[in-house]
C-alpha positions in Angstrom: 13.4 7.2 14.4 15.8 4.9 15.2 16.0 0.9 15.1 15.3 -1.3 12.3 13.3 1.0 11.0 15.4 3.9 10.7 15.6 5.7 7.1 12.5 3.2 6.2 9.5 5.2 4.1 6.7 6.4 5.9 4.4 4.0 4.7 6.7 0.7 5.4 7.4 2.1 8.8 3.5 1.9 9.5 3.3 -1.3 8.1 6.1 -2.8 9.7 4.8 -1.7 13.0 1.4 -2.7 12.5 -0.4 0.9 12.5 -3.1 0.6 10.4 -4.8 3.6 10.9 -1.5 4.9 10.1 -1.2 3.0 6.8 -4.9 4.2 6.3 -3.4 8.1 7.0 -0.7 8.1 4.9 -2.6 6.5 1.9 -5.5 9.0 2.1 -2.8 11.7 2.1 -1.6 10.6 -1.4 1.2 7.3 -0.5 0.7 4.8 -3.1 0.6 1.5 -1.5 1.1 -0.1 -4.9 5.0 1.0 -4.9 7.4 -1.6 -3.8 8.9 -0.7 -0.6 12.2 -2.4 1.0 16.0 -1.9 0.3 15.5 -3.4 -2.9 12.5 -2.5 -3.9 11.8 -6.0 -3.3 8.1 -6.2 -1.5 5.0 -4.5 -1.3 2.9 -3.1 1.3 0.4 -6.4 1.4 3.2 -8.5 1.0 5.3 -7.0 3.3 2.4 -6.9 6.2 1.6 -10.8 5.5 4.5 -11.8 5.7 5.0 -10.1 9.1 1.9 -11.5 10.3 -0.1 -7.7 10.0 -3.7 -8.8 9.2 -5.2 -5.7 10.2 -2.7 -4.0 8.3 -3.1 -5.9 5.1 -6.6 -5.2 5.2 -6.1 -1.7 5.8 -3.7 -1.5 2.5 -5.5 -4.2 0.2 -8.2 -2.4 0.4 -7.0 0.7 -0.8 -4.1 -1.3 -3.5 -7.2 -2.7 -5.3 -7.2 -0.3 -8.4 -9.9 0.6 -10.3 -10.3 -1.5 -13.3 -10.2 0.6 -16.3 -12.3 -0.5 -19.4 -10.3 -1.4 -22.5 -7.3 -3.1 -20.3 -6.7 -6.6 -21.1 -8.0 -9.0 -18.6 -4.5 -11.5 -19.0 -4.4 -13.9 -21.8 -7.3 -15.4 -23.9 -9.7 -12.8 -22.2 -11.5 -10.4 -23.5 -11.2 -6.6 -22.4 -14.0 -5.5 -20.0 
């Protein structure tokens, strides 16, 4: 690969050139779209793919990102754990 892109993860490649059903491919193959991507660790997949105007891409991660919610896990402050 060569560009802007060069050197970039797989998954932040996908996303950055708007291939969903790549994003979709390399999540179901084990990527973890939670992980920050960038130089700088700096963004994530959803973010990175709203930011760049992706809407089929940030569908195609956000709903694979949303994790399971685990019972016993704190909801935030004040709440009570489901």
């Amino acid at each position: 690969m060569t560009g802007p892109d060069a050197g970039a993860a797989p998954l932040e490649a996908a996303v950055r050139a708007g291939r969903a059903d790549a994003v979709r491919a390399l999540v179901r193959a084990g990527e973890d779209p939670r992980l920050p991507l960038g130089e700088y660790h700096e963004t994530t997949p959803l973010c990175l793919a709203a930011s760049l105007g992706r809407l089929g891409v940030a569908d195609a991660v956000d709903a694979r990102a949303a994790a399971p919610r685990r019972r016993g896990v704190s909801a935030g402050p004040g709440r009570r754990p489901t």
